[in-house]
DSSP file (Angstrom, degrees, kcal/mol; ACC not computed):
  #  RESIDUE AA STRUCTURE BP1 BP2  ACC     N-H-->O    O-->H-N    N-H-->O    O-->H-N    TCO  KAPPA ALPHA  PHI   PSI    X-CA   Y-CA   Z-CA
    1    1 A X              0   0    0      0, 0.0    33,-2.8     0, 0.0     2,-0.5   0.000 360.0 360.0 360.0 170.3   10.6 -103.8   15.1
    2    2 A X  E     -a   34   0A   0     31,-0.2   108,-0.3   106,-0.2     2,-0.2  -0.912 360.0-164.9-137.7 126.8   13.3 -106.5   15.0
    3    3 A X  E     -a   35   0A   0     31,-1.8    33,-4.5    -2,-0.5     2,-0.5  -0.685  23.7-161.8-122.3 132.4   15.1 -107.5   12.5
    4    4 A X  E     -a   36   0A   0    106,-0.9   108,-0.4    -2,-0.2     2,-0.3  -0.942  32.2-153.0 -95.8  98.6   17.7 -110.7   11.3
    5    5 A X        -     0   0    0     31,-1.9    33,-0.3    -2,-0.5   108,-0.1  -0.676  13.1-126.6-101.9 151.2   19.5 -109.0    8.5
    6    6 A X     >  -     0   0    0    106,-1.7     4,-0.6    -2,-0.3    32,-0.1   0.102  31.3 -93.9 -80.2-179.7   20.5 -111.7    6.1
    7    7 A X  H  > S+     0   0    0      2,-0.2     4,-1.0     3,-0.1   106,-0.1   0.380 122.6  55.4 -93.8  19.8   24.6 -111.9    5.0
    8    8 A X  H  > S+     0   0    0      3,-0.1     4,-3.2     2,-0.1     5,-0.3   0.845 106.4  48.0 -39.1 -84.6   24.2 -109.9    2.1
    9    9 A X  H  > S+     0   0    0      1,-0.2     4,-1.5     2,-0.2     5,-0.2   0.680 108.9  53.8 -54.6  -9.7   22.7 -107.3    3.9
   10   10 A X  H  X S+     0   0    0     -4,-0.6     4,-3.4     2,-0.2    -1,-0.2   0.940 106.5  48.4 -49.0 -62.6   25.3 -107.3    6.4
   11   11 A X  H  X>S+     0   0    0     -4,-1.0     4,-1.9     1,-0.2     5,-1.5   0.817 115.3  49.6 -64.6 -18.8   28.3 -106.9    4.1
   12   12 A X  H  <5S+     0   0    0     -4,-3.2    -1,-0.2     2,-0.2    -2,-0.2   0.969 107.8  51.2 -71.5 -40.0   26.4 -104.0    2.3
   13   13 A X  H  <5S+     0   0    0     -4,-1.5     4,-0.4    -5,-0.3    -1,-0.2   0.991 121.0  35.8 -53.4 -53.4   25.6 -102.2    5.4
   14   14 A X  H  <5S+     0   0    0     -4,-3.4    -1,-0.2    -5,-0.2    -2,-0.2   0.884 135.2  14.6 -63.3 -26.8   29.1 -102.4    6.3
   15   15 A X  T  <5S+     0   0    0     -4,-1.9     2,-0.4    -5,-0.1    -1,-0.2   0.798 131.4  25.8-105.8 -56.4   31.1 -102.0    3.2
   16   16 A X    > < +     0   0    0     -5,-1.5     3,-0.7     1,-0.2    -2,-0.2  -0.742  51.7 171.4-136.1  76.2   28.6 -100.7    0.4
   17   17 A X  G >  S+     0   0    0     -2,-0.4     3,-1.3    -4,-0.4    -1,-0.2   0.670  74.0  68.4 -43.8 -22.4   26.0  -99.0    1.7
   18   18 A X  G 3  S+     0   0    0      1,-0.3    -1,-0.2    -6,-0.1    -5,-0.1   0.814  90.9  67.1-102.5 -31.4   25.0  -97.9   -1.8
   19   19 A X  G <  S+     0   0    0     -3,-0.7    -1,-0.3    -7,-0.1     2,-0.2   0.498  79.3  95.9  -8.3 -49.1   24.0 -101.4   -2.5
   20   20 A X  S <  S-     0   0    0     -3,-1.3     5,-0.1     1,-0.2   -11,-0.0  -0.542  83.2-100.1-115.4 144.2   21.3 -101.6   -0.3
   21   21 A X     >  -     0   0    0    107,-0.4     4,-2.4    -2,-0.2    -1,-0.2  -0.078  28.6-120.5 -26.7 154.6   17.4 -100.9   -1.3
   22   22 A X  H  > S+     0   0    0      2,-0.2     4,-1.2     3,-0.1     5,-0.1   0.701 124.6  50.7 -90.6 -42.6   16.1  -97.7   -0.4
   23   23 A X  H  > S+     0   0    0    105,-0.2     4,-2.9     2,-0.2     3,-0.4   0.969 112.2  50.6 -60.0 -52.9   13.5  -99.7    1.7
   24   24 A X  H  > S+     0   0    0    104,-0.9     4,-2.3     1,-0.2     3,-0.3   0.940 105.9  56.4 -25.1 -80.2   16.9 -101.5    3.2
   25   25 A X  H  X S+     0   0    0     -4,-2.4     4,-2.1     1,-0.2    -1,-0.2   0.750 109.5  42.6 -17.4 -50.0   18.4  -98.3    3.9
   26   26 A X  H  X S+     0   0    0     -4,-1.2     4,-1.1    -3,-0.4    -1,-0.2   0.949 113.1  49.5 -79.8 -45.7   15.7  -97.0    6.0
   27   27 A X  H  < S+     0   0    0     -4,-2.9    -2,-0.2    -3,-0.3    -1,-0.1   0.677 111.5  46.0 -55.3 -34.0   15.0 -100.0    8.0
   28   28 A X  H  < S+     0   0    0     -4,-2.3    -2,-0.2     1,-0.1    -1,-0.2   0.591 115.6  46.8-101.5  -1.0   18.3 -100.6    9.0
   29   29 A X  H  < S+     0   0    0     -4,-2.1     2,-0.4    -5,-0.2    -2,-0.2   0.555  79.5 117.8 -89.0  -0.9   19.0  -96.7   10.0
   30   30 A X    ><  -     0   0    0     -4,-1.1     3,-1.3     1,-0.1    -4,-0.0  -0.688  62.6-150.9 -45.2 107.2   15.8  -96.4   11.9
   31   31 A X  T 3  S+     0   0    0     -2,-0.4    -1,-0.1     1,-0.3    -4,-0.0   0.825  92.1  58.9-100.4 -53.8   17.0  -95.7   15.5
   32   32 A X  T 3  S+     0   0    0      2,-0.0     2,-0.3   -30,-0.0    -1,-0.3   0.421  89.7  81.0 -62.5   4.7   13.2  -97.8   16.8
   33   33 A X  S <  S-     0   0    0     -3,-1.3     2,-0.4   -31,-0.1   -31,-0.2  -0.867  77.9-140.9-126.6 159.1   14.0 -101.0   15.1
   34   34 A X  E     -a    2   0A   0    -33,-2.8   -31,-1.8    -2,-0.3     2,-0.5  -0.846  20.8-149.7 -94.5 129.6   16.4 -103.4   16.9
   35   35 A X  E     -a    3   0A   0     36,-0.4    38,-2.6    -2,-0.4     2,-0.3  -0.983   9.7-165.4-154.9 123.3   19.0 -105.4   14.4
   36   36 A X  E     -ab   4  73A   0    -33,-4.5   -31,-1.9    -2,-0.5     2,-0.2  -0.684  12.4-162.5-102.2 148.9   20.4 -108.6   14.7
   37   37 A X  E     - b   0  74A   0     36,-1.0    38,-3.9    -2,-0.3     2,-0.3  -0.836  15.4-144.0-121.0 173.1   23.1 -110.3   13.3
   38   38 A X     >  -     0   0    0    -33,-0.3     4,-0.8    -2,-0.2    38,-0.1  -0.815  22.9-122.0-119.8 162.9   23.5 -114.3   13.5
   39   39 A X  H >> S+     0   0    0     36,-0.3     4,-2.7    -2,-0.3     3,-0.7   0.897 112.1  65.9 -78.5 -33.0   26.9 -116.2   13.8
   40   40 A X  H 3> S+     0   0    0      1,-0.2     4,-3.7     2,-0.2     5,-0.2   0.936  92.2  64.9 -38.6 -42.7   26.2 -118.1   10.5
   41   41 A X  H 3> S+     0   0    0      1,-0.3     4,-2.6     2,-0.2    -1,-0.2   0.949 109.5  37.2 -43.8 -54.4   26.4 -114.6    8.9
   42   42 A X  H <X S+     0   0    0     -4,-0.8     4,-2.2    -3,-0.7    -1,-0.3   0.981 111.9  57.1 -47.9 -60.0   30.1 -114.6   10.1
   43   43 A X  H  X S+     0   0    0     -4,-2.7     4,-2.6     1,-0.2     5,-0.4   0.919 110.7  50.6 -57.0 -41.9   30.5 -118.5    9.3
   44   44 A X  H  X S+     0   0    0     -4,-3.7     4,-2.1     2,-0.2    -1,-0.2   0.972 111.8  41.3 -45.0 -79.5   29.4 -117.5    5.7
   45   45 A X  H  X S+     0   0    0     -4,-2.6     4,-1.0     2,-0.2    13,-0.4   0.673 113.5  51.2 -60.5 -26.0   31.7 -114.8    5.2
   46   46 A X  H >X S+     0   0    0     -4,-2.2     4,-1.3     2,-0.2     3,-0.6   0.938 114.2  51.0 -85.3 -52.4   35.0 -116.6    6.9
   47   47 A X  H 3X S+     0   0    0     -4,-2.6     4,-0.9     1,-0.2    -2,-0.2   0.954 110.9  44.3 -33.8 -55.7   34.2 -119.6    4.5
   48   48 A X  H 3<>S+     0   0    0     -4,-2.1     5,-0.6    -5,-0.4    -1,-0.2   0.698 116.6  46.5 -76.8 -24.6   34.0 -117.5    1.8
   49   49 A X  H X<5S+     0   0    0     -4,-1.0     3,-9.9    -3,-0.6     4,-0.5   0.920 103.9  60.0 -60.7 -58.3   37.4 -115.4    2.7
   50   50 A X  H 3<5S+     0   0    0     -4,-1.3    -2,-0.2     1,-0.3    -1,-0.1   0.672  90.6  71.5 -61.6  -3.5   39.3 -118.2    3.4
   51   51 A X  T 3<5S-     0   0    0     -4,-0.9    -1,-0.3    -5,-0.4    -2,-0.1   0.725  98.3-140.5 -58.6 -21.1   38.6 -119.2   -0.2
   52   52 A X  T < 5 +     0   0    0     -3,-9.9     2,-0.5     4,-0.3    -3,-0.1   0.993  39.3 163.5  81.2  40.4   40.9 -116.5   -0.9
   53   53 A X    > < -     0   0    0     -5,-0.6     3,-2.1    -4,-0.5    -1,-0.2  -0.891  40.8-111.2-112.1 160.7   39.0 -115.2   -3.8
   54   54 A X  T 3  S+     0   0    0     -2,-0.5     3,-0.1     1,-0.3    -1,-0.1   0.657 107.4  33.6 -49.3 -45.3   40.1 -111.5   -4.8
   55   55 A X  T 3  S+     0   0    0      1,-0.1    -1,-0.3    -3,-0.0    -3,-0.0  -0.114 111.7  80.1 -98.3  24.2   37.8 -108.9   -4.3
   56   56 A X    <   +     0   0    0     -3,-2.1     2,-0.8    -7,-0.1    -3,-0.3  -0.220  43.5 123.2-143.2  54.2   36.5 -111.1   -1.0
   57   57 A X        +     0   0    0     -3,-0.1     2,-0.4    -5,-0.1    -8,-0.1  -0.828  26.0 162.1-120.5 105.9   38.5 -110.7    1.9
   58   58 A X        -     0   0    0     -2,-0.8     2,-0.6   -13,-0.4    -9,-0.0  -0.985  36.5-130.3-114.3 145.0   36.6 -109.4    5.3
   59   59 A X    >>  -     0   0    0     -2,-0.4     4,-2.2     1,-0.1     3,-1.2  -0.841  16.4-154.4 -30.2  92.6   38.0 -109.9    8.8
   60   60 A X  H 3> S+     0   0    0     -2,-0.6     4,-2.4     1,-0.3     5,-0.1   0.782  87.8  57.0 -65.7 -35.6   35.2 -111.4   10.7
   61   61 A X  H 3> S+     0   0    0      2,-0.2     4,-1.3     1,-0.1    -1,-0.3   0.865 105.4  49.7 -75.0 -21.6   36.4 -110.1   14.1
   62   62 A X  H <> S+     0   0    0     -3,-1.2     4,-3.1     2,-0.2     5,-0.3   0.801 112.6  56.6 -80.8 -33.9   36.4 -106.5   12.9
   63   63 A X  H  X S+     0   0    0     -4,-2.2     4,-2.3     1,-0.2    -2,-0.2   0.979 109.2  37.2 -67.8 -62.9   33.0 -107.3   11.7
   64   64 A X  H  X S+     0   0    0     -4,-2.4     4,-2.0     2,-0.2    -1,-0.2   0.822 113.3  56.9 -24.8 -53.8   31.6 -108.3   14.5
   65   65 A X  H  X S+     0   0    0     -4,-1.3     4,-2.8     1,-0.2    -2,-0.2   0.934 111.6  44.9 -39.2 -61.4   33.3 -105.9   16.7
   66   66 A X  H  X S+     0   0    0     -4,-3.1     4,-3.1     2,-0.2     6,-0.3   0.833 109.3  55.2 -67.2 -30.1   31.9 -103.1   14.6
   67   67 A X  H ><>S+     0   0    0     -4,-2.3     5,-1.4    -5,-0.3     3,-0.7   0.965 112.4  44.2 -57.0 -54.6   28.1 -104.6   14.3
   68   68 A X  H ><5S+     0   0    0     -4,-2.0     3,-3.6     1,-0.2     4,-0.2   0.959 111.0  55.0 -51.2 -62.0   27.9 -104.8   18.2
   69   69 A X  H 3<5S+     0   0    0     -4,-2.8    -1,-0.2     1,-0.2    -2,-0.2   0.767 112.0  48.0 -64.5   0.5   29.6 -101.0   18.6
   70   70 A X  T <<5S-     0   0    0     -4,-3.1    -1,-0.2    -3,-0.7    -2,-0.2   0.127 131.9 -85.3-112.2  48.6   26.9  -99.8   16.4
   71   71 A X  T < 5S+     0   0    0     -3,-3.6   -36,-0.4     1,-0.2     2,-0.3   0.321  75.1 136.7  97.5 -20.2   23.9 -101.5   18.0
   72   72 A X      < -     0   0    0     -5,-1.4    -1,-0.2    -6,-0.3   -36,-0.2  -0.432  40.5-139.5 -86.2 146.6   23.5 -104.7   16.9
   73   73 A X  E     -b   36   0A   0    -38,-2.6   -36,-1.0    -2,-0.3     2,-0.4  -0.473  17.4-130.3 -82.3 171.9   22.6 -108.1   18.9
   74   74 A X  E     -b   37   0A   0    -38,-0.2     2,-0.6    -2,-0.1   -36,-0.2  -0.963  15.7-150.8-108.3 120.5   24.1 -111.2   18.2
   75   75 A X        -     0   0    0    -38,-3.9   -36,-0.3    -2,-0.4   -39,-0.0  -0.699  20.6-144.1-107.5  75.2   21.1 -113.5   17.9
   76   76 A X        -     0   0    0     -2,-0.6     2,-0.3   -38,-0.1   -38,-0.0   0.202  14.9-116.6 -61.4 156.0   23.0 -116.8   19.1
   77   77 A X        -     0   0    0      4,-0.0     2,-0.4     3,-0.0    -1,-0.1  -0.733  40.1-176.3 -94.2 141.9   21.8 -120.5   17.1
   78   78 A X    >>  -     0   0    0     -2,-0.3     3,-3.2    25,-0.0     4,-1.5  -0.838  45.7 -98.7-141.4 144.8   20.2 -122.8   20.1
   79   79 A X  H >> S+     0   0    0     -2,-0.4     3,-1.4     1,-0.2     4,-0.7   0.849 124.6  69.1 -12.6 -83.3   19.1 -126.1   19.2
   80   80 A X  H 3> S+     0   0    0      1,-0.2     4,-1.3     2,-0.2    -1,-0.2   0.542 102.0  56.6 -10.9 -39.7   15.3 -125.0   18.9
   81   81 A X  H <> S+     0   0    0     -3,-3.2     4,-0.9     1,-0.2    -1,-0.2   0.738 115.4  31.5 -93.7 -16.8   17.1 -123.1   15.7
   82   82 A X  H << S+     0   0    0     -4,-1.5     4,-0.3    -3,-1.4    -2,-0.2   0.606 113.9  62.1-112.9  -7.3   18.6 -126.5   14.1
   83   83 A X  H >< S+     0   0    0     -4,-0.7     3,-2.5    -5,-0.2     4,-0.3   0.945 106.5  48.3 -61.1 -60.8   15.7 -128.6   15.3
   84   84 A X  H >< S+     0   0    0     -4,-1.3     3,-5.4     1,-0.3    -2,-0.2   0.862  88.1  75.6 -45.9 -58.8   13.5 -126.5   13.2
   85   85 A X  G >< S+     0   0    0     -4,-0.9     3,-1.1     1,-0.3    -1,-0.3   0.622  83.8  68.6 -33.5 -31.3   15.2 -126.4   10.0
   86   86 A X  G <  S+     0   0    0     -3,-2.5    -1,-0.3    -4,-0.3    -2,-0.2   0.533  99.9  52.9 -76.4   7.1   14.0 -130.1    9.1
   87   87 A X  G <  S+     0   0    0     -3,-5.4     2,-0.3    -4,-0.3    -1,-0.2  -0.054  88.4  99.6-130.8  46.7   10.4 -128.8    8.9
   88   88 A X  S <  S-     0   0    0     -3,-1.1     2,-0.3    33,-0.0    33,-0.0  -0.864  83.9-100.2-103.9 154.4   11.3 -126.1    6.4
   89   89 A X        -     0   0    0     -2,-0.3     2,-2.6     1,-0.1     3,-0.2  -0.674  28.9-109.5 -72.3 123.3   10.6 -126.7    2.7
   90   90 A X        +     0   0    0     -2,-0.3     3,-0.2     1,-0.2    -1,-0.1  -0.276  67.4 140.6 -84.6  56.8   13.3 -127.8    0.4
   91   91 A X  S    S-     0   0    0     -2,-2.6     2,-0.3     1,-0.3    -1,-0.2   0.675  77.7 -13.3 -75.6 -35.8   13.2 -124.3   -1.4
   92   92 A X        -     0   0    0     -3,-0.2    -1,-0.3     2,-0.1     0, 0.0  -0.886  64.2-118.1-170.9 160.2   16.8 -124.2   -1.8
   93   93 A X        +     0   0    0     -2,-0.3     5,-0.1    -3,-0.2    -3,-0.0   0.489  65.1 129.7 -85.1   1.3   19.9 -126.2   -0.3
   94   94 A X        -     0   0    0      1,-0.2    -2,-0.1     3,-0.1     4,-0.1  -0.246  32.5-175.2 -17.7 106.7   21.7 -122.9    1.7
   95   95 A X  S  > S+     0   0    0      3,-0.1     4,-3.0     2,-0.1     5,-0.2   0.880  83.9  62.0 -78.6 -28.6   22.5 -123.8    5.2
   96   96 A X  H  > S+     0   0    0      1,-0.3     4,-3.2     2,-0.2     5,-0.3   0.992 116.6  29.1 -65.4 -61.4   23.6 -120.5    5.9
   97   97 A X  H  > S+     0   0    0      1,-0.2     4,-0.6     2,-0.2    -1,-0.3   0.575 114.5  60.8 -69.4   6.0   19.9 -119.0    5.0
   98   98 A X  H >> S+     0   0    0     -3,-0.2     4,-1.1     2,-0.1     3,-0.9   0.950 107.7  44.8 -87.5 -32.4   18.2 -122.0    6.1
   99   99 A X  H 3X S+     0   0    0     -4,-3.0     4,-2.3     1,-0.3     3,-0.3   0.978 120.8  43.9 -63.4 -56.6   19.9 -121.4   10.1
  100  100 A X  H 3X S+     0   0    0     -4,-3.2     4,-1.3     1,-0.3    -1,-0.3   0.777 110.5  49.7 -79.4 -13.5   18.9 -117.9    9.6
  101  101 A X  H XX S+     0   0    0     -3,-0.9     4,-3.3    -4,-0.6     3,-0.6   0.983 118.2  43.9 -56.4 -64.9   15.1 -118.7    8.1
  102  102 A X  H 3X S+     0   0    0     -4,-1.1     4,-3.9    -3,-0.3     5,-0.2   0.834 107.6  59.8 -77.1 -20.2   14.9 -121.1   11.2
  103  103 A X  H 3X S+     0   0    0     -4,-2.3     4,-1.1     1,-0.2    -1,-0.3   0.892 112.3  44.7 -30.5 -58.1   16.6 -117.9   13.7
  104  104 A X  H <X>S+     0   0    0     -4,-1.3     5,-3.9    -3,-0.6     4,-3.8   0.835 111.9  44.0 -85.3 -53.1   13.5 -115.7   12.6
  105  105 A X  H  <5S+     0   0    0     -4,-3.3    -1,-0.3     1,-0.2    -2,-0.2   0.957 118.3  45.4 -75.6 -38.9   10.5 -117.9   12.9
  106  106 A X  H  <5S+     0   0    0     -4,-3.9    -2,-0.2    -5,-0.3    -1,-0.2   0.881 120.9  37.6 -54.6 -36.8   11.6 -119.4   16.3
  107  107 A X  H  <5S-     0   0    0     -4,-1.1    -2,-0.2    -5,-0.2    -1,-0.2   0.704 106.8-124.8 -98.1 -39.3   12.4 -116.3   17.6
  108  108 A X  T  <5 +     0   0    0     -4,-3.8     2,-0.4     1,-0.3    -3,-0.2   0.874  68.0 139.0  90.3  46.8    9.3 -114.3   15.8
  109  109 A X      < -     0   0    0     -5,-3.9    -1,-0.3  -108,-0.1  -105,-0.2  -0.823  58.9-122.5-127.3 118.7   12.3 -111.9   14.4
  110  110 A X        -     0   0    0     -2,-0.4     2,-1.3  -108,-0.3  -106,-0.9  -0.353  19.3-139.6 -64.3 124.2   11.6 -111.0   10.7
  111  111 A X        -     0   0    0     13,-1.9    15,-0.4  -108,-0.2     2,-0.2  -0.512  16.9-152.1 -97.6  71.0   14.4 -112.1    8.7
  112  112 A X        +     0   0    0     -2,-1.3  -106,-1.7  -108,-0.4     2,-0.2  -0.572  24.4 161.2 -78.6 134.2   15.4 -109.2    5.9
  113  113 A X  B     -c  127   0B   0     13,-1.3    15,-1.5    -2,-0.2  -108,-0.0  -0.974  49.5-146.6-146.1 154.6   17.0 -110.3    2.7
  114  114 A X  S    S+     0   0    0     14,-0.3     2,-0.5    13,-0.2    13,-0.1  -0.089  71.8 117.2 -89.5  19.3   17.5 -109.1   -0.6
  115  115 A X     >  -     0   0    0      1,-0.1     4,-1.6     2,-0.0     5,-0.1  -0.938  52.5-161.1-125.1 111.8   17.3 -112.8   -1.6
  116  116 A X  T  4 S+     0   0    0     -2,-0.5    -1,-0.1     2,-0.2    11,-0.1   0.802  97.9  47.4 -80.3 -30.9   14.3 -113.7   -3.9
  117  117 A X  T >4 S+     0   0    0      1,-0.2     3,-0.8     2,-0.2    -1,-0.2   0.962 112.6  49.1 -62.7 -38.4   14.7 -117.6   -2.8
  118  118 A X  G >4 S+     0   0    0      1,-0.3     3,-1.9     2,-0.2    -2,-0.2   0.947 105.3  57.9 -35.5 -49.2   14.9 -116.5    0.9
  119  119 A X  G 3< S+     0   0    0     -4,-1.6    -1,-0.3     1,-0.3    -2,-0.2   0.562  93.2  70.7 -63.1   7.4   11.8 -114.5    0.3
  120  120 A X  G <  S+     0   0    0     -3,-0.8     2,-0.3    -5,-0.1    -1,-0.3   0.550  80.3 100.2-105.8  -8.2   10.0 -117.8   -0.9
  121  121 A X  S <  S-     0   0    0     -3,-1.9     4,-0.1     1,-0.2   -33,-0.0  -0.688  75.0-121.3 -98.7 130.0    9.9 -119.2    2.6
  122  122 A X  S    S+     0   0    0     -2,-0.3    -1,-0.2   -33,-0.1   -17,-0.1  -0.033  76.1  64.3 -68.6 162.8    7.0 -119.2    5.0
  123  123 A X  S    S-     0   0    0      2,-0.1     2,-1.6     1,-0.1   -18,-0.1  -0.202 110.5 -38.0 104.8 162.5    7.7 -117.4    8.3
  124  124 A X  S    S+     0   0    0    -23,-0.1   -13,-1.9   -20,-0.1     2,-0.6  -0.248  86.2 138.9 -69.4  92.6    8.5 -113.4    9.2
  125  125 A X        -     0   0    0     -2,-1.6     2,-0.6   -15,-0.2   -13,-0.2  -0.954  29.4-175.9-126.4 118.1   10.9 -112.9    5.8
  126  126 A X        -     0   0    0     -2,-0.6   -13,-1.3   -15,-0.4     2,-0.4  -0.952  21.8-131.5-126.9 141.6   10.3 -109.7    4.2
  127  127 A X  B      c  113   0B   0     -2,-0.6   -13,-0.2   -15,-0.2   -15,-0.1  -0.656 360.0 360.0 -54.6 108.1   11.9 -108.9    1.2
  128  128 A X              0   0    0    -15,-1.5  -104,-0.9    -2,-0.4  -107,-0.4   0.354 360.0 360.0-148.1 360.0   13.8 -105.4    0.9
C-alpha cells in the first residue's frame, strides 16, 4: 500500500520511534508498503524550529536527506493539491494537514495520522 505519513508521524519515526502506535510501527516498517513524505511536512517543522522553542529544533535538510535514504518518496504539492482543498470541510483551520488531506485524496494515497481531527475528514485517512 501507500502511504502519506502525516508530520507527527514523521518526527516520531525519525526521532522517537517509541511514540508511534503499535499499528504505526508496523505499517511504516513493512518492506510492501510504499511511504511518502510531503514538503508541507518539512514547511511545518522549519516554521516550528525557527520559533526557536527548546526541546524543538530539527534540521530539515538532514531530514529529508535521511527520509529519501531510507525509502521514502517525496510526494511533491501540484496545483490539483491546492485547488482541492477549497472543497474540504471546515473541520479544522491547519493548512499543513489540510495540503496533506488534499495530497491523499488526489493522489488515492491514504494519509496516516495519529490526529483525531485529521481522522475526521472524508477521503483515504486512516487513523493509527
Amino acid at each position: 500500500m501507500k502511504f502519506l505519513l502525516d508530520t507527527h508521524l514523521i518526527l516520531w519515526a525519525a526521532s522517537s520511534p517509541d511514540d508511534l502506535s503499535q499499528e504505526a510501527c508496523q505499517l511504516i516498517n513493512d518492506e510492501a508498503n510504499e511511504l511518502f513524505f510531503s514538503p508541507a511536512n518539512l514547511w511545518e517543522i522549519a516554521i516550528k524550529s525557527s520559533l526557536q522553542k527548546e526541546n524543538f529544533q530539527v534540521d530539515t535538510r538532514v531530514l529529508r536527506r535521511n527520509l529519501l535514504d531510507n525509502g521514502y518518496y517525496e510526494l511533491a504539492i501540484t496545483s490539483a493539491h491546492t485547488v482541492f482543498i477549497q472543497s474540504l470541510p471546515s473541520i479544522h483551520k491547519n493548512p499543513f494537514d489540510r495540503i496533506l488531506v488534499a495530497q491523499a485524496t488526489v493522489e488515492g494515497i491514504t494519509l496516516l495520522t495519529a490526529d483525531t481531527l485529521v481522522a475526521q475528514y472524508p477521503g483515504p485517512i486512516r487513523q493509527v
